[in-house]
GULUM-585352 format. One record per residue: residue in three letters; x negated, y negated, z of N, C-alpha, C in turn. Coordinates in Angstrom, 1 decimal, always signed. Layout:
<rs>
<r code="ALA" n_x="X" n_y="Y" n_z="Z" ca_x="X" ca_y="Y" ca_z="Z" c_x="X" c_y="Y" c_z="Z"/>
...
</rs>
This chain:
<rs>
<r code="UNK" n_x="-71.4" n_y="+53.4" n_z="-134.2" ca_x="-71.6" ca_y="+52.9" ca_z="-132.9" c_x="-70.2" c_y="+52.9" c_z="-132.2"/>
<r code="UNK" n_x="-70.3" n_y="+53.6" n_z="-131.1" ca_x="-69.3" ca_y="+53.3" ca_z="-130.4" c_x="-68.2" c_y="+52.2" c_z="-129.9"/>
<r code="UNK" n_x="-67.0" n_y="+52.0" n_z="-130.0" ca_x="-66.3" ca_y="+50.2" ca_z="-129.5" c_x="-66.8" c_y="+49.7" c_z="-128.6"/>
<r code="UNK" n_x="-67.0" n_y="+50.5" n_z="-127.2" ca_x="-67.3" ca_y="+49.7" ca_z="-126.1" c_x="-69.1" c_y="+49.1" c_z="-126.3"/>
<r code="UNK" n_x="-69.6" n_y="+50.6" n_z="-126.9" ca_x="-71.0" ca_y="+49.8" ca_z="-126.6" c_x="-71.0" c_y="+49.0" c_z="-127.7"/>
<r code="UNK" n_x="-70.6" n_y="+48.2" n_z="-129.1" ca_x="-70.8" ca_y="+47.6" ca_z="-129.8" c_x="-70.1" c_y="+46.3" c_z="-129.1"/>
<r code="UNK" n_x="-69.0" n_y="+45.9" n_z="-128.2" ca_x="-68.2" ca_y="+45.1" ca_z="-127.4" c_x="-69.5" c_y="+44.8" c_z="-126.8"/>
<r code="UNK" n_x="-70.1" n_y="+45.1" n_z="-126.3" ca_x="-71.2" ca_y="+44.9" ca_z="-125.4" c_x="-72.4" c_y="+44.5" c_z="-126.0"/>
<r code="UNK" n_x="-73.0" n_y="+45.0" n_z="-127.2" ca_x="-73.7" ca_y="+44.4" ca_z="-128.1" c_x="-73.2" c_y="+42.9" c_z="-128.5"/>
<r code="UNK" n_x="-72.4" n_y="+43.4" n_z="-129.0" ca_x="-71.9" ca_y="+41.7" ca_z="-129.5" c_x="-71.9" c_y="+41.1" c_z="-128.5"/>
<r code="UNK" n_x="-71.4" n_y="+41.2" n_z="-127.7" ca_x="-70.9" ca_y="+39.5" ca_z="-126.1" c_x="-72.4" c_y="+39.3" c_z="-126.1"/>
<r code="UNK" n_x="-73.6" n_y="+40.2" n_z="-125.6" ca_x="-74.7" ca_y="+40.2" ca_z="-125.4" c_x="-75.6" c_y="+38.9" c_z="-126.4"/>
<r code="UNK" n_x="-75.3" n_y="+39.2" n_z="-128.0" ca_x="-75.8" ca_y="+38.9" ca_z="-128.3" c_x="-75.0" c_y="+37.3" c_z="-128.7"/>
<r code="UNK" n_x="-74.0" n_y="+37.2" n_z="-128.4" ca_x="-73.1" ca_y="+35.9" ca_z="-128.6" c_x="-73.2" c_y="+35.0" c_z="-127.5"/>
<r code="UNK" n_x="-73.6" n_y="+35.4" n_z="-126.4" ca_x="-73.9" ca_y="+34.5" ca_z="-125.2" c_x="-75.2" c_y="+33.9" c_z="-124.7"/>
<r code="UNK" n_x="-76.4" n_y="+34.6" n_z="-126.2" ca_x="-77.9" ca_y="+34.2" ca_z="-125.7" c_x="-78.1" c_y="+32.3" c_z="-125.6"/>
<r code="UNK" n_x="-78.6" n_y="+32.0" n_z="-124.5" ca_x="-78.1" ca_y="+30.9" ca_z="-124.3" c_x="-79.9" c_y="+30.3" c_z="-123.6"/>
<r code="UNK" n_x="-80.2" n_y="+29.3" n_z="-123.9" ca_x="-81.7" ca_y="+28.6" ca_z="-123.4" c_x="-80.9" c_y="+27.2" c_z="-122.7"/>
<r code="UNK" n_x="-82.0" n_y="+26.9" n_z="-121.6" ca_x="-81.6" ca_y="+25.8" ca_z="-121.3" c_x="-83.2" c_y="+25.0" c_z="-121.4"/>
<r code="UNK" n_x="-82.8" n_y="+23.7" n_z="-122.2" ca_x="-83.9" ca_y="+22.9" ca_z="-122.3" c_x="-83.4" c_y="+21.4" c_z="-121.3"/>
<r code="UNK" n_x="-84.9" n_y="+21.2" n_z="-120.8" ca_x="-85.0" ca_y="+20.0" ca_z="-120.1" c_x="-85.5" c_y="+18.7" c_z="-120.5"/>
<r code="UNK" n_x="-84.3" n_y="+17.6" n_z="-120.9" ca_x="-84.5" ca_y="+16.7" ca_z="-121.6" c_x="-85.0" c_y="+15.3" c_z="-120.3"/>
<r code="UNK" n_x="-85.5" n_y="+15.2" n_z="-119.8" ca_x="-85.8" ca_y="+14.2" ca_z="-118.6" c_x="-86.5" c_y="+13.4" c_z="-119.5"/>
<r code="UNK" n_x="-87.4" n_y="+13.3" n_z="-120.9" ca_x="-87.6" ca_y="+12.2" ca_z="-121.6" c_x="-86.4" c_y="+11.1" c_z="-121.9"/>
<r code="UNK" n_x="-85.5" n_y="+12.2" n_z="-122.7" ca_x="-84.3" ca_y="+11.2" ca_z="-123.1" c_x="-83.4" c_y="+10.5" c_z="-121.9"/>
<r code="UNK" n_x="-83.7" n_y="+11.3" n_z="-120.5" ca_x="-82.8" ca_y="+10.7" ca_z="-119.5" c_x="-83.7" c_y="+9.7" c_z="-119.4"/>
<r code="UNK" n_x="-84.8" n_y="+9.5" n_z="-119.0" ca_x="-85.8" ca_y="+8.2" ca_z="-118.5" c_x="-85.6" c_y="+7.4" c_z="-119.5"/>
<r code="UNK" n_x="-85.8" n_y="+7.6" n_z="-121.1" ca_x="-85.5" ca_y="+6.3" ca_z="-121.7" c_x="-84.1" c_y="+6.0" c_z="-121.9"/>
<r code="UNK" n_x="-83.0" n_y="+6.6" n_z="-121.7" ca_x="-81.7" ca_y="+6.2" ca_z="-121.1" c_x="-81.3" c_y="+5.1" c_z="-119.8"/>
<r code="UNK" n_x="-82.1" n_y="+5.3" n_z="-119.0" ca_x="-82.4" ca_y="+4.9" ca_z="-117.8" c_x="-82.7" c_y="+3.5" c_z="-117.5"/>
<r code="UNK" n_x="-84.1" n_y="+3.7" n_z="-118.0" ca_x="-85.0" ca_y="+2.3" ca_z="-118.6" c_x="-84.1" c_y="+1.6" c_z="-119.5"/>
<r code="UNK" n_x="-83.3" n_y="+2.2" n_z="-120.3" ca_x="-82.3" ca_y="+1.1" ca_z="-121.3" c_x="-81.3" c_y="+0.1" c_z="-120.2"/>
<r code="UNK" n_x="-80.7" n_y="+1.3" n_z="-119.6" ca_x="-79.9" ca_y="+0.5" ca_z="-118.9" c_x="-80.4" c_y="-0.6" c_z="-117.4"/>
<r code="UNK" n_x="-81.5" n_y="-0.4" n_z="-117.0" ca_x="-82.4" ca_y="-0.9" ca_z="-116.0" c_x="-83.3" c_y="-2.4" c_z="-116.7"/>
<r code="UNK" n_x="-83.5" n_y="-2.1" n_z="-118.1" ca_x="-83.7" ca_y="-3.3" ca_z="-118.8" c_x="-82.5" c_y="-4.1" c_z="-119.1"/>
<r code="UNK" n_x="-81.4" n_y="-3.4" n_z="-119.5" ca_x="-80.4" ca_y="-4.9" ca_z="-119.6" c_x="-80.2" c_y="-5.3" c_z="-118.2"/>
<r code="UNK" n_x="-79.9" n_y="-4.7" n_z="-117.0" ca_x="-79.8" ca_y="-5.4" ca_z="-116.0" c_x="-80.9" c_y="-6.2" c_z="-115.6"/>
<r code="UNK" n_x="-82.2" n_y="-6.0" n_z="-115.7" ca_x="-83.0" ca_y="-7.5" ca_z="-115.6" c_x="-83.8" c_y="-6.4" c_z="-114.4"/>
<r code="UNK" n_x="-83.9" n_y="-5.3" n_z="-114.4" ca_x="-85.1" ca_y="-4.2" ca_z="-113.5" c_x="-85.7" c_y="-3.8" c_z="-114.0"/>
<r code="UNK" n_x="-86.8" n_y="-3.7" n_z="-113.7" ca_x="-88.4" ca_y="-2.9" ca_z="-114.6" c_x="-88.2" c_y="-1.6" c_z="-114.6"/>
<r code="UNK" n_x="-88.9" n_y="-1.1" n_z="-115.9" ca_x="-88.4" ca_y="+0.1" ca_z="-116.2" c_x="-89.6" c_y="+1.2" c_z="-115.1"/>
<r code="UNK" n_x="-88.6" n_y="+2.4" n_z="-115.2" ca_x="-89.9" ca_y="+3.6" ca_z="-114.6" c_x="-90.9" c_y="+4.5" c_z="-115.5"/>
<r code="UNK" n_x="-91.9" n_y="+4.0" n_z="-115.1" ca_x="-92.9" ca_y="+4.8" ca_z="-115.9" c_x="-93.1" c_y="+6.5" c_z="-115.3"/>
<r code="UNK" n_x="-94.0" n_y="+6.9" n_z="-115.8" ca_x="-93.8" ca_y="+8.4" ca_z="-115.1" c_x="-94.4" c_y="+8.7" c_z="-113.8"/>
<r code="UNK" n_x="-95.3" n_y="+7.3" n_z="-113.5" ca_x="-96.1" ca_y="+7.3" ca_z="-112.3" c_x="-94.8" c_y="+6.8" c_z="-111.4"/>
<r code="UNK" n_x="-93.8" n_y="+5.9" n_z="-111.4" ca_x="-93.4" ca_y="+5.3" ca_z="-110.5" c_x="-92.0" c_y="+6.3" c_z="-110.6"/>
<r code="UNK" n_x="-91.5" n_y="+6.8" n_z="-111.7" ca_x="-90.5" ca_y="+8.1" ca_z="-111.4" c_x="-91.3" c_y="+9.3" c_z="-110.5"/>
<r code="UNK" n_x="-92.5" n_y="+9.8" n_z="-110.8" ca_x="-92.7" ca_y="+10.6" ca_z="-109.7" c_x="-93.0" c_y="+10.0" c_z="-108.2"/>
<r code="UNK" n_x="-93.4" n_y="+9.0" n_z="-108.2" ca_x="-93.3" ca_y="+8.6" ca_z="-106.8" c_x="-91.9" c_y="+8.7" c_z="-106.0"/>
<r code="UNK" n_x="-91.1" n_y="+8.0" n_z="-106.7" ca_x="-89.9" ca_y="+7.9" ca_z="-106.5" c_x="-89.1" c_y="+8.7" c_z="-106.4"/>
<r code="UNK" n_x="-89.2" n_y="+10.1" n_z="-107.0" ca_x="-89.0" ca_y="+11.5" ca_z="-106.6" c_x="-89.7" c_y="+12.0" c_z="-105.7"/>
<r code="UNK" n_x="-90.9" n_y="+12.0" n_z="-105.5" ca_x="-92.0" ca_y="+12.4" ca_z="-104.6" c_x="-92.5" c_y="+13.5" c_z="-104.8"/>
<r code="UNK" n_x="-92.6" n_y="+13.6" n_z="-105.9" ca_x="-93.8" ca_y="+15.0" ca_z="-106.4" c_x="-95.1" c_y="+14.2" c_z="-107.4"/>
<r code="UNK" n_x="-95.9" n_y="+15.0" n_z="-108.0" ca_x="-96.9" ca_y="+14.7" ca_z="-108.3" c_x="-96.5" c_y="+14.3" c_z="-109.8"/>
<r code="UNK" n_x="-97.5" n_y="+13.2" n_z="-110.0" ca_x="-97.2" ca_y="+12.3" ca_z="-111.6" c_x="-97.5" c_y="+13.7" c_z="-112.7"/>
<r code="UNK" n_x="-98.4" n_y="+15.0" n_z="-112.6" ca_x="-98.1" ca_y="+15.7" ca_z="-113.7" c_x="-97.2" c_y="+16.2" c_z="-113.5"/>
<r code="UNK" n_x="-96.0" n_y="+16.8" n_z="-112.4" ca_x="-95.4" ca_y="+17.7" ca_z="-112.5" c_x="-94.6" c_y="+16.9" c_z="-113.4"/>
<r code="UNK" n_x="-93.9" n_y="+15.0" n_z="-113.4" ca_x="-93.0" ca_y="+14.4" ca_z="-114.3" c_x="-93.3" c_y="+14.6" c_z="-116.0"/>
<r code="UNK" n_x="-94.7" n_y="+14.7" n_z="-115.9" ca_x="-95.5" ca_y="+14.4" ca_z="-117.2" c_x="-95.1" c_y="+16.0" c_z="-117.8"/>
<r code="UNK" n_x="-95.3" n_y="+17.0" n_z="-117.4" ca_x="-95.3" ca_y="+18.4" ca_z="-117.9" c_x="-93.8" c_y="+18.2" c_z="-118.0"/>
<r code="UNK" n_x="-92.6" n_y="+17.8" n_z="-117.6" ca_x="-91.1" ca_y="+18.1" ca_z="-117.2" c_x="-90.4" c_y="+17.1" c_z="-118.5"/>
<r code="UNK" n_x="-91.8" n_y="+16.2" n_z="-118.8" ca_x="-91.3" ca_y="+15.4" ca_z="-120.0" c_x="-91.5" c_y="+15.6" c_z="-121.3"/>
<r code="UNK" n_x="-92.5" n_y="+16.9" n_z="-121.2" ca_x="-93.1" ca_y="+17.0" ca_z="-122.4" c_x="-92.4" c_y="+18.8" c_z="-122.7"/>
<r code="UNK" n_x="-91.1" n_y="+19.4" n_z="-122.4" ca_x="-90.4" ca_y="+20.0" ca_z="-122.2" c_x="-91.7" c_y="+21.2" c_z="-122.2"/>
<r code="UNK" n_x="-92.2" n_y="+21.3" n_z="-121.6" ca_x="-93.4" ca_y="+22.6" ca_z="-121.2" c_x="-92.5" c_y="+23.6" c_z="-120.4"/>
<r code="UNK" n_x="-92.1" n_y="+24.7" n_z="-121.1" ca_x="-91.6" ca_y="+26.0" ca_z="-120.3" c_x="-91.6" c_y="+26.4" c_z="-119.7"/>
<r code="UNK" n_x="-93.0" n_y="+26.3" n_z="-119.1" ca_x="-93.1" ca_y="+27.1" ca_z="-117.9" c_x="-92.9" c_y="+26.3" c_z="-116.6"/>
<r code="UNK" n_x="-93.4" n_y="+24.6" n_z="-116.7" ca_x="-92.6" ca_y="+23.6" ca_z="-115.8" c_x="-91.1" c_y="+24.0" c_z="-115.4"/>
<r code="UNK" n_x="-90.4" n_y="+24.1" n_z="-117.2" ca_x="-89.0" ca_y="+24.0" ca_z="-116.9" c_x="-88.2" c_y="+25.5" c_z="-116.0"/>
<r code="UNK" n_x="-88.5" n_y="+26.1" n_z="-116.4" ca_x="-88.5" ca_y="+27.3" ca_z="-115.5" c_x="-88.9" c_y="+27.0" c_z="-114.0"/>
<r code="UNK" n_x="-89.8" n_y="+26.3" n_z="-113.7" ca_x="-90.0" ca_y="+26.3" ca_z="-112.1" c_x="-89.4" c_y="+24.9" c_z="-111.7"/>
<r code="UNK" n_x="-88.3" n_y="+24.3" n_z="-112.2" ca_x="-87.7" ca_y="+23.4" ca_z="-112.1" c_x="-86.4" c_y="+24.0" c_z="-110.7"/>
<r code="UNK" n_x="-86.8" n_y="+23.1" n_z="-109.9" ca_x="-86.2" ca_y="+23.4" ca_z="-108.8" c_x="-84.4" c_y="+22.7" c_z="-108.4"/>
<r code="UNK" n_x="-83.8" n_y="+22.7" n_z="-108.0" ca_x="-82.4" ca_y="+22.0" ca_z="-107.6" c_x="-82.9" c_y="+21.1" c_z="-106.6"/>
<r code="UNK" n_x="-84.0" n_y="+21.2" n_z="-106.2" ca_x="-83.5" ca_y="+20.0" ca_z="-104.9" c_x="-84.8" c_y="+19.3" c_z="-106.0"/>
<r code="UNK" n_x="-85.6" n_y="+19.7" n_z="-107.2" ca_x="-86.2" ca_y="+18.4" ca_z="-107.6" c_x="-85.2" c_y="+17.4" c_z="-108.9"/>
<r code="UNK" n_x="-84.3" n_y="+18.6" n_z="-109.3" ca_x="-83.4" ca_y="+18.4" ca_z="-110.2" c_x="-82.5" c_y="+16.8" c_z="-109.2"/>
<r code="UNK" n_x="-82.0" n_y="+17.3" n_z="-108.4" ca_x="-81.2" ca_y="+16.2" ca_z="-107.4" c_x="-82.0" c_y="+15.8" c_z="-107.4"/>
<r code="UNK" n_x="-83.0" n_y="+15.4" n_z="-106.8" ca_x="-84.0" ca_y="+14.0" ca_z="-106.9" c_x="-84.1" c_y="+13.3" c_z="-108.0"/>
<r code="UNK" n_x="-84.1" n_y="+13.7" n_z="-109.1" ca_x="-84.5" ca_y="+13.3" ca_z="-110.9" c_x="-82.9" c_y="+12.5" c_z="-111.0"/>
<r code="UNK" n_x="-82.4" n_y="+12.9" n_z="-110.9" ca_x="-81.0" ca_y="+12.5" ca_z="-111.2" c_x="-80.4" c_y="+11.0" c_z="-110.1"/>
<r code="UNK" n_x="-80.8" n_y="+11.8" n_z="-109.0" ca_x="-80.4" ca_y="+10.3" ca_z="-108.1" c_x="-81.2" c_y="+9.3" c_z="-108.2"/>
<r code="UNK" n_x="-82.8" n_y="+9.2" n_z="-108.7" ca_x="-83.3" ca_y="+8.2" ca_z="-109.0" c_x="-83.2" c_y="+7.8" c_z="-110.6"/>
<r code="UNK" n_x="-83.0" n_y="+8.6" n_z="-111.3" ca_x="-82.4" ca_y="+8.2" ca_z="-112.5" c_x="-81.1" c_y="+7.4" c_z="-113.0"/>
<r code="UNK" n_x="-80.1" n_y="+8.0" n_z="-111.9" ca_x="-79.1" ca_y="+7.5" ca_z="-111.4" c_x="-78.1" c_y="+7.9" c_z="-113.1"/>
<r code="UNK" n_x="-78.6" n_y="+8.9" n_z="-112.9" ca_x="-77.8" ca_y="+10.1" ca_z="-113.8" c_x="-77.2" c_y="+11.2" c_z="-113.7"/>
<r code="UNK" n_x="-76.4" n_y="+12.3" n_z="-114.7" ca_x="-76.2" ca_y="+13.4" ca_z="-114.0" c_x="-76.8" c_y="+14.8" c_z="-114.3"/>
<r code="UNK" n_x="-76.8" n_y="+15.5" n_z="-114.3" ca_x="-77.4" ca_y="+16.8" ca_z="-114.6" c_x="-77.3" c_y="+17.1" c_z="-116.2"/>
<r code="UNK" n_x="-76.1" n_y="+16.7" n_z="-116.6" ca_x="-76.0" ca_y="+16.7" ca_z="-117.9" c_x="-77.0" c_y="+16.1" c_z="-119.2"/>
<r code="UNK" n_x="-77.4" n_y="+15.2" n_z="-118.1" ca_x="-78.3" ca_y="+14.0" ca_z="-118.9" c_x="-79.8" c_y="+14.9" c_z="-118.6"/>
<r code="UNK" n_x="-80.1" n_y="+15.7" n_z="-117.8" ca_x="-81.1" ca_y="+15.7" ca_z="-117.6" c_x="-81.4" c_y="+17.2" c_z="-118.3"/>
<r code="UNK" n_x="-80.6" n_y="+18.4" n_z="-118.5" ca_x="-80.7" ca_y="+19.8" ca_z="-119.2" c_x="-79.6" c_y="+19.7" c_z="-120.0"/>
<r code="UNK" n_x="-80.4" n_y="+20.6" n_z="-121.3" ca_x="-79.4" ca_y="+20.8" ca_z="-122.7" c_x="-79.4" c_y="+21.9" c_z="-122.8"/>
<r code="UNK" n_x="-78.0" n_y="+22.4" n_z="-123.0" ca_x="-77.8" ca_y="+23.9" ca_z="-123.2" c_x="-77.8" c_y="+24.1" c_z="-124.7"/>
<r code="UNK" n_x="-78.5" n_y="+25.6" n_z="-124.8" ca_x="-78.7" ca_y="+25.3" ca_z="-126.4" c_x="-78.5" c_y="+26.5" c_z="-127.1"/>
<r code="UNK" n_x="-78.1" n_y="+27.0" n_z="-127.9" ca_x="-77.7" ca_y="+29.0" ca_z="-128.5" c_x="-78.6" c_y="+29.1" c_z="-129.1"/>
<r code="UNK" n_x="-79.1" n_y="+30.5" n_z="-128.9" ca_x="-80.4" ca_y="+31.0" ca_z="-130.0" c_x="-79.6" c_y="+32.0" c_z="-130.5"/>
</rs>
């Protein structure tokens, strides 16, 4: 095989990269810290209200369903996080296959 196209093979195959959406562990992160301050936690009905989409779209987004996470938008992502009152980091895991 040639250097360059093996240079290219390799990067290709050294940068395969998934992103998974952890919005379970951010909500019970959330709720931890919303319970020691003495605030009722968010269930998935009152997080999607509170974002204002529909209670399955939270339910599918929690149960890291693929094809939800794929049509995971930035302005719902900003919404998840501002009422979570978290960051993006808390809410997607980057992960190598």
């Amino acid at each position: 095989m040639p250097d360059a196209i093996f240079f290219v093979y390799s990067f290709c195959i050294s940068v395969a990269k998934r992103v998974r959406l952890t919005l379970a562990k951010a909500l019970a992160r959330a709720n931890l810290r919303r319970a020691e301050s003495g605030e009722k936690a968010f269930t998935m009905n009152s997080l999607a209200v509170a974002a204002g989409v529909a209670a399955t779209t939270i339910t599918r987004l929690a149960r890291d369903d693929q094809k939800a996470a794929t049509a995971l938008s930035l302005d719902l992502a900003g919404k998840l996080v501002t009422v979570l009152d978290c960051g993006v980091e808390d809410l997607l895991e980057v992960i190598e296959e």
